[in-house]
Structure formats: C-alpha cells, structure tokens
N, CA, C and O of each residue as an XYZ file, in Angstrom:
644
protein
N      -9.327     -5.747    -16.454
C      -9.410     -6.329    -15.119
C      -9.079     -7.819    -15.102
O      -8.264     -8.343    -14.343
N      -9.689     -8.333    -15.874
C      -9.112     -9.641    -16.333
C      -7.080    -10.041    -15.808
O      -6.875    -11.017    -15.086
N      -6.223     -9.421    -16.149
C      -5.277     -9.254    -16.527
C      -5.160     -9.346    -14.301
O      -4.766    -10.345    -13.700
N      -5.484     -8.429    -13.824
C      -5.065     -8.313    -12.490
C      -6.205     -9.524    -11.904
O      -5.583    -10.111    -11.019
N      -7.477    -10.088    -12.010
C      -7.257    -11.172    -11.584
C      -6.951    -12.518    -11.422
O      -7.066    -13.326    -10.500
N      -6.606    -12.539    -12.357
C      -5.399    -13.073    -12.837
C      -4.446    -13.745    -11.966
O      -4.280    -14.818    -11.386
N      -3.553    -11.902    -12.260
C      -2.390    -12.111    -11.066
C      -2.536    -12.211     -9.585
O      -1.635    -12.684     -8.892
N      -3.536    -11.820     -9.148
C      -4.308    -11.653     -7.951
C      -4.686    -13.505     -7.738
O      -4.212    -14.404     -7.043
N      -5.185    -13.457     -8.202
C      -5.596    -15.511     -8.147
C      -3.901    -16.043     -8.112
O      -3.564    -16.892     -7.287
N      -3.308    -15.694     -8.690
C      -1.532    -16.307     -8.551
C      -1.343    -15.893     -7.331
O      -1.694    -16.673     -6.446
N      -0.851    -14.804     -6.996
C      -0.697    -14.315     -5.640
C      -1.018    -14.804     -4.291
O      -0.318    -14.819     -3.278
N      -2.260    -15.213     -4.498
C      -3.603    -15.626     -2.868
C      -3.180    -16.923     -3.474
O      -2.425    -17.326     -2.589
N      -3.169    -17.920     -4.480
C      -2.988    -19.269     -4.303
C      -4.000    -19.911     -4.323
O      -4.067    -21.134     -4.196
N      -4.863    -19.191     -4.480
C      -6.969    -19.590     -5.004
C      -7.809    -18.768     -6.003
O      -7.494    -17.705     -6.537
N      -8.741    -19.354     -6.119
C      -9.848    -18.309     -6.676
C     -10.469    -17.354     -5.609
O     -10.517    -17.430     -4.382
N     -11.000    -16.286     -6.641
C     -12.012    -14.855     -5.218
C     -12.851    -15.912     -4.724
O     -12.912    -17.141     -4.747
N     -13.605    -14.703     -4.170
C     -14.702    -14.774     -3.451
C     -15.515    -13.686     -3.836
O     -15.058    -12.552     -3.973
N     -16.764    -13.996     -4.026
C     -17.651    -13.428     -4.763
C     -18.774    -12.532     -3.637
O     -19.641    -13.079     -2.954
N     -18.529    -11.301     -3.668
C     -19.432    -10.280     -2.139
C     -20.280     -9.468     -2.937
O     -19.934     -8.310     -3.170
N     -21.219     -9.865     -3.335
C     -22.272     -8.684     -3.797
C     -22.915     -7.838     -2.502
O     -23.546     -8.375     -1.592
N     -22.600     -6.276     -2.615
C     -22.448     -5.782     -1.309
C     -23.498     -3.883     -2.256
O     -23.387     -3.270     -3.317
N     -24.363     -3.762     -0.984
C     -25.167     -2.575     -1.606
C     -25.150     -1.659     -0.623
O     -26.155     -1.698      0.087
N     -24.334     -0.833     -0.336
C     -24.035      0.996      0.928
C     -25.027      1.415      0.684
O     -25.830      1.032     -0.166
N     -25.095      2.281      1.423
C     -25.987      3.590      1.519
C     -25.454      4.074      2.376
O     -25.314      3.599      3.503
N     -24.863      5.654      1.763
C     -23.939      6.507      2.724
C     -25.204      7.555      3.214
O     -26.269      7.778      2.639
N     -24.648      8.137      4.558
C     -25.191      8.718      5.104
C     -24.698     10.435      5.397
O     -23.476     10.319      5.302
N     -24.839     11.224      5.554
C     -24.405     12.436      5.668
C     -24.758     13.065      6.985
O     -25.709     13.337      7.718
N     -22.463     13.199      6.782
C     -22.443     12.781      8.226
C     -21.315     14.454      8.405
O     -21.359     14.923      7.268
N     -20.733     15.085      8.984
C     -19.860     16.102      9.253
C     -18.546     15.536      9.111
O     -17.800     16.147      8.346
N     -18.193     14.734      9.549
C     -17.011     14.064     10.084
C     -16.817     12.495      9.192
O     -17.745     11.727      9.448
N     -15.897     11.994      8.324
C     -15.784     11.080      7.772
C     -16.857     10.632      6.922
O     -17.626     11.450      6.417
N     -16.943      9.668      6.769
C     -17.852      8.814      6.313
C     -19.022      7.041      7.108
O     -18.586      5.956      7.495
N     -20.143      7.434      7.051
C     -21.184      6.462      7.228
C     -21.829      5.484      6.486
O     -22.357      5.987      5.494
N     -21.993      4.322      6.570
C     -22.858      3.862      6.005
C     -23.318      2.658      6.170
O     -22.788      1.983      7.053
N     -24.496      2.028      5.316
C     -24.937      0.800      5.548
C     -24.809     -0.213      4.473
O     -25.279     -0.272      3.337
N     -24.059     -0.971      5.142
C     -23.344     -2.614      4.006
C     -24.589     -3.579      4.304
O     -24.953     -4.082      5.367
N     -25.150     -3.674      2.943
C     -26.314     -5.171      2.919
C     -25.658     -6.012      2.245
O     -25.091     -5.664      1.209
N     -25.607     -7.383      2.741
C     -24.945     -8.230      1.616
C     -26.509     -9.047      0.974
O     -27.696     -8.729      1.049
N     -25.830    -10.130      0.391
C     -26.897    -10.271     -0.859
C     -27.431    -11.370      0.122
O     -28.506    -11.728     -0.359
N     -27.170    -12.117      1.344
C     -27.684    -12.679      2.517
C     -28.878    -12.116      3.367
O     -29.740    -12.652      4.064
N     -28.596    -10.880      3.044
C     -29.195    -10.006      3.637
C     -29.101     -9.346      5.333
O     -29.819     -8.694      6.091
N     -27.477    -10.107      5.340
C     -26.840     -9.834      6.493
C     -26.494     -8.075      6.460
O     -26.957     -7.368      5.564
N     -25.702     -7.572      7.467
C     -25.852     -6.021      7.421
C     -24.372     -5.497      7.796
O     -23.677     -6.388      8.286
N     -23.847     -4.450      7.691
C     -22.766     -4.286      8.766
C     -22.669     -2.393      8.523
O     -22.452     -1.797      7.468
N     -22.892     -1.869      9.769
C     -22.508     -0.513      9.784
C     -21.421      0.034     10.119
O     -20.934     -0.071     11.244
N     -20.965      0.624      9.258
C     -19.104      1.104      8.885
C     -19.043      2.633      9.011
O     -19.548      3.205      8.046
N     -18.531      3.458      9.998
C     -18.069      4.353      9.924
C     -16.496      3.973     10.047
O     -15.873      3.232     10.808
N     -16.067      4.949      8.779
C     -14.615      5.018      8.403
C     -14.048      6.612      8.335
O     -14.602      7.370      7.539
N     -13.189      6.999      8.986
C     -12.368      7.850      8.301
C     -10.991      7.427      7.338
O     -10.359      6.375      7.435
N     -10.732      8.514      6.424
C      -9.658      7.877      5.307
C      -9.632      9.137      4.375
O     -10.522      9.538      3.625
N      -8.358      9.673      4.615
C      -7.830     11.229      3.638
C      -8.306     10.949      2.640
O      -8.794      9.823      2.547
N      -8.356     11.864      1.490
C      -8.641     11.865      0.393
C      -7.643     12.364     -0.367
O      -7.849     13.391     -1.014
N      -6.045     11.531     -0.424
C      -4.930     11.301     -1.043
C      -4.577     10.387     -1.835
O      -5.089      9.268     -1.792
N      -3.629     10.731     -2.695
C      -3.031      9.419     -3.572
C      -2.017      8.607     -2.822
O      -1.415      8.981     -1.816
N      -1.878      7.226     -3.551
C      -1.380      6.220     -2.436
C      -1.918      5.774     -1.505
O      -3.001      6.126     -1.035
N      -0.963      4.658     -1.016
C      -1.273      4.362      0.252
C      -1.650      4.978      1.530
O      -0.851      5.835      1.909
N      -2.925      4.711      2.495
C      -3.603      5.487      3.567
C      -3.984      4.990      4.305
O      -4.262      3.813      4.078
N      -4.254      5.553      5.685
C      -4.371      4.747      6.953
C      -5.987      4.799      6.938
O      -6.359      5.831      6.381
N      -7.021      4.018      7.370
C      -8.084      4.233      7.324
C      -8.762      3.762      8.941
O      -8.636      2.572      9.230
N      -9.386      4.582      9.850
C      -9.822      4.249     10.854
C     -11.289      4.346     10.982
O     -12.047      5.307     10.853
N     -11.544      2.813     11.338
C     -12.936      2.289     11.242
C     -13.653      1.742     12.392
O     -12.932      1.254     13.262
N     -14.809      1.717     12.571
C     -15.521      0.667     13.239
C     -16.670      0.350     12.770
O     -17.365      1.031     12.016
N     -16.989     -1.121     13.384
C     -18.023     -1.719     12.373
C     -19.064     -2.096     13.045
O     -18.670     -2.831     13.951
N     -20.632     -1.925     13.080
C     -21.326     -2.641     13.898
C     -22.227     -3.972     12.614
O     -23.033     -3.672     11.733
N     -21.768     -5.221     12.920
C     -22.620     -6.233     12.609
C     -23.787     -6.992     12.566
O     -24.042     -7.742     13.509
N     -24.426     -6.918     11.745
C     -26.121     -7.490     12.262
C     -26.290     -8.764     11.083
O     -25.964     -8.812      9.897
N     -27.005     -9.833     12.061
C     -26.897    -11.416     11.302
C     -28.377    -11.324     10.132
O     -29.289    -10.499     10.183
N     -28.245    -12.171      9.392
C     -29.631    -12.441      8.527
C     -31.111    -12.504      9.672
O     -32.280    -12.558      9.290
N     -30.734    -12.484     10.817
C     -31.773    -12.997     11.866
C     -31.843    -11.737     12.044
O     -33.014    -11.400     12.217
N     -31.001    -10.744     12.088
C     -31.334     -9.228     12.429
C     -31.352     -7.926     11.290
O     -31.145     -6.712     11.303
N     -31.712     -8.918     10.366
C     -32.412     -7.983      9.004
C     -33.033     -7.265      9.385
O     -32.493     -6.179      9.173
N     -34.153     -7.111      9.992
C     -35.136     -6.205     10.604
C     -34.787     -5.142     11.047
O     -35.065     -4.120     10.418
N     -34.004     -5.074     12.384
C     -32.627     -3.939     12.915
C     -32.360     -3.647     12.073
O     -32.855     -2.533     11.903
N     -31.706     -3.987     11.116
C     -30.853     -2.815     10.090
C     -31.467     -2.034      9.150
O     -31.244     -0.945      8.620
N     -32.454     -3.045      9.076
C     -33.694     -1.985      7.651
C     -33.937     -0.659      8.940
O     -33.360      0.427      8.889
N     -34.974     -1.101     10.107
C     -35.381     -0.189     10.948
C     -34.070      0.962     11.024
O     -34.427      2.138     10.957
N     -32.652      0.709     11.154
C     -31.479      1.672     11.362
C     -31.386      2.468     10.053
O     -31.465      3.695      9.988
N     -31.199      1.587      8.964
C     -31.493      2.311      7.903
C     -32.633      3.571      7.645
O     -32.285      4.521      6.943
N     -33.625      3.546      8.076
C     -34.800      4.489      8.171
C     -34.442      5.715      8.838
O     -34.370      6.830      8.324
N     -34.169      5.310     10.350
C     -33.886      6.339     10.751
C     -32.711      7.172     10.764
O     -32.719      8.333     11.174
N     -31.477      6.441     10.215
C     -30.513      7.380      9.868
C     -30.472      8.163      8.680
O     -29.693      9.056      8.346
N     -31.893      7.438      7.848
C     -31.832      8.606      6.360
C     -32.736      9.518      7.192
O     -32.552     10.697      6.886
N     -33.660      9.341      8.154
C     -34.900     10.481      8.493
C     -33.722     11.214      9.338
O     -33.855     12.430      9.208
N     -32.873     10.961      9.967
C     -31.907     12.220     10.890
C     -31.049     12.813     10.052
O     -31.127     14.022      9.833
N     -30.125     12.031      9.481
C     -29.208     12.847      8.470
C     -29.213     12.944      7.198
O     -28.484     13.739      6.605
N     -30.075     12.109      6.586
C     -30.490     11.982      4.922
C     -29.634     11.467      4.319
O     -28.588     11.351      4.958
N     -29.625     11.058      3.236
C     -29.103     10.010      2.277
C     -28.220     10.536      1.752
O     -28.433     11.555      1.096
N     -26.665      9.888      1.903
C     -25.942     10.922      0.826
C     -26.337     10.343     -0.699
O     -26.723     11.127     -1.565
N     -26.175      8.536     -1.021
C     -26.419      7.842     -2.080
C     -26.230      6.434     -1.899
O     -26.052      6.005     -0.759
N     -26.246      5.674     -2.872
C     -25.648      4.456     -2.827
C     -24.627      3.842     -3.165
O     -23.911      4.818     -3.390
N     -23.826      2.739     -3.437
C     -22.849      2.619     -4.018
C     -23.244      0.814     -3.739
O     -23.347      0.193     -2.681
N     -23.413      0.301     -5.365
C     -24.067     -0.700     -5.343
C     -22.833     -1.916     -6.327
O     -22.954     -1.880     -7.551
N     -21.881     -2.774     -5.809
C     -21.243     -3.731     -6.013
C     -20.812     -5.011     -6.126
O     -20.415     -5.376     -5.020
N     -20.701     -5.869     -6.943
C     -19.673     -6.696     -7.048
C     -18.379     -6.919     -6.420
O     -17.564     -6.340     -7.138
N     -17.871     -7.386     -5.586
C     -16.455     -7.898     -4.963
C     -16.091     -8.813     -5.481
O     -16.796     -9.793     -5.721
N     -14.768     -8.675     -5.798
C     -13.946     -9.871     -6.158
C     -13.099    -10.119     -4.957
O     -12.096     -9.513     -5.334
N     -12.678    -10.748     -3.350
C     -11.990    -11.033     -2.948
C     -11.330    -11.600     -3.100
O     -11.801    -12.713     -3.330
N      -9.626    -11.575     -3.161
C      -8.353    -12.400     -2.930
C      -7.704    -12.291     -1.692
O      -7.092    -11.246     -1.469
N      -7.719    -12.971     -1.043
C      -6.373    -13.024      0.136
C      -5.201    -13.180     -0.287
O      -5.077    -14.125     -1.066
N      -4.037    -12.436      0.004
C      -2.799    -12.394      0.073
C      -1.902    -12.154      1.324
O      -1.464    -11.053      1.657
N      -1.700    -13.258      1.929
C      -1.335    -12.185      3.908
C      -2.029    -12.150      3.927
O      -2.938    -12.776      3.381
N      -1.914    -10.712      5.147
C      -2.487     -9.992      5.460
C      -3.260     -8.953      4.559
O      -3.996     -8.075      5.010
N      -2.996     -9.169      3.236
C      -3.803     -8.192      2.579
C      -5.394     -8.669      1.967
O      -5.563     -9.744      1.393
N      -6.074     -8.050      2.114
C      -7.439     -7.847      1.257
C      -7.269     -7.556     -0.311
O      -7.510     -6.349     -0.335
N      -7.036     -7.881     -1.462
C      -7.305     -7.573     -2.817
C      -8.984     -7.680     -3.261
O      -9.755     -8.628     -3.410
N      -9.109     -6.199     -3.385
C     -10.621     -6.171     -3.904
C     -10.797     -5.524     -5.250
O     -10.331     -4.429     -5.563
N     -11.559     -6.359     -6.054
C     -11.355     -6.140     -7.056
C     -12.666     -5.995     -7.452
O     -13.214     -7.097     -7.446
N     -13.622     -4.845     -7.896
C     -14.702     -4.116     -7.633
C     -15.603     -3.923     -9.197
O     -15.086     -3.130     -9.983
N     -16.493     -4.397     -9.504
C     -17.138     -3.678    -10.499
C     -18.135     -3.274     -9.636
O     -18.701     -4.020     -8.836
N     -18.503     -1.309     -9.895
C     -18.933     -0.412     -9.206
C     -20.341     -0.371    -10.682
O     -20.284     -0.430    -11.910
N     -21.464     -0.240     -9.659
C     -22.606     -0.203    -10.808
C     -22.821      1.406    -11.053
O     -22.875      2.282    -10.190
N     -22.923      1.535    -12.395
C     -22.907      3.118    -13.462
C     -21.505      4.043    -13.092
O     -21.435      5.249    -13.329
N     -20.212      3.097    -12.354
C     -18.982      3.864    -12.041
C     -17.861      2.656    -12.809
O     -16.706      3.083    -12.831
N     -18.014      1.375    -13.370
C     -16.792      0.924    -13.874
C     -16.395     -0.209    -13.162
O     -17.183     -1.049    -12.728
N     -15.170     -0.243    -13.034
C     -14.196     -1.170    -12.376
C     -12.835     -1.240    -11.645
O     -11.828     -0.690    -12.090
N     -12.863     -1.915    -10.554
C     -11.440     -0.652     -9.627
C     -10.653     -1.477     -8.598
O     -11.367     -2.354     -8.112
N      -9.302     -1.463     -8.082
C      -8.982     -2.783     -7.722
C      -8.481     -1.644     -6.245
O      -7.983     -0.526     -6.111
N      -9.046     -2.903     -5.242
C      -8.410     -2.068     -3.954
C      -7.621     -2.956     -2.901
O      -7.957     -4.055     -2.460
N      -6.153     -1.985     -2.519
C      -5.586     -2.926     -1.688
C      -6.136     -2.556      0.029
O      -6.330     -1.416      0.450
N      -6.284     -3.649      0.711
C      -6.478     -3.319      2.147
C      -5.381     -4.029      3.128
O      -5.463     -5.179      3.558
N      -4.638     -3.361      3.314
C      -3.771     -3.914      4.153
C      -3.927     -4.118      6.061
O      -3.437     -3.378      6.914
N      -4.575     -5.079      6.225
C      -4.895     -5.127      8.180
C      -3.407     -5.259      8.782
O      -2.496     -6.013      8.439
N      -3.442     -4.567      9.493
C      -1.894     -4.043     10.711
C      -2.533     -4.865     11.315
O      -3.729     -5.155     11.296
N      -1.912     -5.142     11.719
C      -1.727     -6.197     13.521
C      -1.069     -4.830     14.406
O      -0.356     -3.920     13.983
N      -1.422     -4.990     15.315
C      -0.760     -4.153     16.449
C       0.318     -3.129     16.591
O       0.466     -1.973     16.988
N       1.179     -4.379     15.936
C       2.898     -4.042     16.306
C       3.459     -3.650     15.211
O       4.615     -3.226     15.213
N       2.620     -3.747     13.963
C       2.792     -2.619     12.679
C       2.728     -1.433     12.993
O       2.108     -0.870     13.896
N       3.692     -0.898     11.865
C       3.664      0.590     11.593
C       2.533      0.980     10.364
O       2.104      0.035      9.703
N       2.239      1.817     10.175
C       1.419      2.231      9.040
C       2.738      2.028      7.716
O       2.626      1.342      6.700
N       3.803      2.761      8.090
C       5.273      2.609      6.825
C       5.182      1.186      6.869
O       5.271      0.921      5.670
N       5.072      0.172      7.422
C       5.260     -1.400      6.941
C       4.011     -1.964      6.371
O       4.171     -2.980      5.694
N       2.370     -1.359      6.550
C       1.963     -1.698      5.553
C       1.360     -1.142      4.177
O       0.674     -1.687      3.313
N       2.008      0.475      4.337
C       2.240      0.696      2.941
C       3.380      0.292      1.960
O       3.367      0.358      0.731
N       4.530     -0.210      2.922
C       5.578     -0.811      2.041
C       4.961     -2.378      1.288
O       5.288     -2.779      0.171
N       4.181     -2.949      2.069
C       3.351     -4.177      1.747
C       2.226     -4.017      0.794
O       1.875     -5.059      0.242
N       1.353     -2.538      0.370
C       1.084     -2.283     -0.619
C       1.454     -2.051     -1.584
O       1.024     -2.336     -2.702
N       2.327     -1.486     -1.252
C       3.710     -0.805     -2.445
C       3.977     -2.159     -3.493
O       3.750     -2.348     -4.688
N       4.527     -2.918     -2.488
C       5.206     -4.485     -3.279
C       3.339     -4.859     -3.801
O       2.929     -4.314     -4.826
N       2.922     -5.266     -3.446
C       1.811     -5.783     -3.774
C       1.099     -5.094     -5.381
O       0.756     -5.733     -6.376
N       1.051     -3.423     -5.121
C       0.890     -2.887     -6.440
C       1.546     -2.891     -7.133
O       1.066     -2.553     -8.214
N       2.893     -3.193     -7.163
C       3.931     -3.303     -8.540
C       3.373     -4.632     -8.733
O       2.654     -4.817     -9.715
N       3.634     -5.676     -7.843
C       3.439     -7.098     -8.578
C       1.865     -7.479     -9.390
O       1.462     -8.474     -9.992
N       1.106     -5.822     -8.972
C      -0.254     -6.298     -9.511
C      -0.367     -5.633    -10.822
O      -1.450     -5.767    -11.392
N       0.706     -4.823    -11.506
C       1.577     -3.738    -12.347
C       0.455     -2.592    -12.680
O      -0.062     -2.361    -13.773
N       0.132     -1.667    -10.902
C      -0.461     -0.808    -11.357
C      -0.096      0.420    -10.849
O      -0.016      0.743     -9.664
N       0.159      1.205    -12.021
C       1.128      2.446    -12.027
C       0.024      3.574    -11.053
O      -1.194      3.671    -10.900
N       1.142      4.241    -10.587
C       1.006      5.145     -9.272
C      -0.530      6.176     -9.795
O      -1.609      6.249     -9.206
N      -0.013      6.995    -11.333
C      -1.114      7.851    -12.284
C      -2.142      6.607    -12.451
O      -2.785      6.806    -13.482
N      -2.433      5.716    -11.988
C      -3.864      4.576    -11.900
C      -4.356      4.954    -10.412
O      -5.450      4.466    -10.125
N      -3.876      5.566     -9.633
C      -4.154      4.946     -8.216
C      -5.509      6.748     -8.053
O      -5.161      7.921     -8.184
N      -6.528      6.366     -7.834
C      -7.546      7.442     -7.184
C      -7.495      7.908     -5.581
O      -6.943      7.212     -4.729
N      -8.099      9.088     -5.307
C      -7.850      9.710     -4.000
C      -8.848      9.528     -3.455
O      -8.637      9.480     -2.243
N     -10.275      9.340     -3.795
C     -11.140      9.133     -3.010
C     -12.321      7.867     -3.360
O     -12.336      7.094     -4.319
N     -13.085      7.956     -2.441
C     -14.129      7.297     -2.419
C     -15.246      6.798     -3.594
O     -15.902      7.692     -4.128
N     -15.430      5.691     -3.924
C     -16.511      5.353     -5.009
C     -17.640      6.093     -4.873
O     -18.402      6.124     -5.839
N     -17.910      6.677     -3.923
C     -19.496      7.283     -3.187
C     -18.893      9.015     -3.863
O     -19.702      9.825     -4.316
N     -17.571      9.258     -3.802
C     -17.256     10.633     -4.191
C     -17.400     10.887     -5.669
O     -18.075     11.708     -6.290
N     -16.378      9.727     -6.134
C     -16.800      9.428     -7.984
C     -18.311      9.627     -8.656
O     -18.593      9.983     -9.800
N     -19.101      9.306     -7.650
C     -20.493      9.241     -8.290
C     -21.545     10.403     -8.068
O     -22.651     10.581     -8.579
N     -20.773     11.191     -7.059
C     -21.551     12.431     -7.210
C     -20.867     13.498     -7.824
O     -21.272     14.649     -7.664
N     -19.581     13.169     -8.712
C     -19.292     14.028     -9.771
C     -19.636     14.465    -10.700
O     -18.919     15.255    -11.314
C-alpha cells in the first residue's frame, strides 16, 4: 500500500487525510444501510445502492448528516434501527483520503479484513456514468492496479465470508 500512496500523494498534489470511520450495517431488503460514526463523533446515515460487479460502477446514494451536537440522535437512530431490522455487522476503518479532481482516492485499512484502495468518482450533472468510468480507468492504470486486483463487492460482504 505504501507504493499507491505514494502515487496517490503525487497525483492530489498533497498529503491524505486521515477519517477514522466505524458502520454498522443494517439489514435491509433492498441495497445497503448504515451508520458512519466518525472519531468526532459526528454521524452520517448512508443508504447506497451499488451492483456487485467488477470494475467501474454507478452507486446511488443518500446521506442523512448529524453534527457532534447531535450525537445523541444518532446513537438513539442507531438503537432503533438494530431493534427493527437488526444488525447486519460492522465494518470498522482507517481512511486514507486523496483528492484528485473530481475523484475521491480511498485508501482503506479494514480492521480483521486487510487493506484496499477505492476510487470514487462524483459526476456533476452533465456527466455520463462512461466519462467517469473512463476517469477511473485512467486513474487505475496511473495507480498500476490490474483489473484481477479490482473486488465486486462490499467490505461488509468480505467479512461475512
């Protein structure tokens, strides 16, 4: 990992940014749920859908945000979405952020799962999904990581294998 941030720090034109970030997925029918604590103890609830393919993928999200002042709310949300739908698990991390563009480079040590580098590419509007997987595309060669490196699903999926 060393080696890609590295190139990742060349790329963005800075050093990361350091996101110690702790989920708790929820079990849900439809996509995926869960709850983001940062180490602030700020909150953010993320339902995402996102195939479970190789390569580049479109991922559709929304996020609800809660400040260090609304710690309380989110523990209380937390409760009751494990008492309605139950816990799928956790998925407890390290972030390495790089900016590049428009891209997100995350570069992940996953606790009792390893280490894993993810591109996020944000569309603006008037993008196509083909222009910002072509912008991943370039981005993963220049980060030299071969296609047989790239996983289909979720860190939360890895860990209940």
């Amino acid at each position: 990992m060393e080696g890609i941030c590295r190139l990742a720090e060349e790329l963005s034109g800075g050093p990361h940014k350091l996101i110690k970030q702790d989920d708790t997925f929820y079990k849900v029918r439809n996509g995926r749920l869960k709850l983001r604590i940062y180490e602030d103890s700020s909150a953010t609830l993320v339902r995402y859908d996102r195939s479970d393919e190789g390569g580049p993928k479109l991922s559709d999200y929304d996020l609800l945000e809660f400040s260090t002042e609304e710690n309380g709310k989110a523990m209380k949300l937390d409760k009751m979405l494990k008492q309605c739908l139950g816990e799928r698990g956790r998925v407890v991390k390290d972030r390495k952020l790089y900016m590049v563009g428009q891209t997100r480079i995350h570069i992940d040590s996953v606790k009792n799962l390893g280490d894993f580098m993810e591109l996020e590419v944000v569309l603006d509007e008037s993008q196509t999904l083909e222009e910002g997987q072509k912008i991943a595309r370039d981005l993963q060669t220049k980060l030299g990581v071969a296609d047989e490196d790239l996983i289909e699903c979720a860190y939360m999926d890895l860990l209940e294998k």
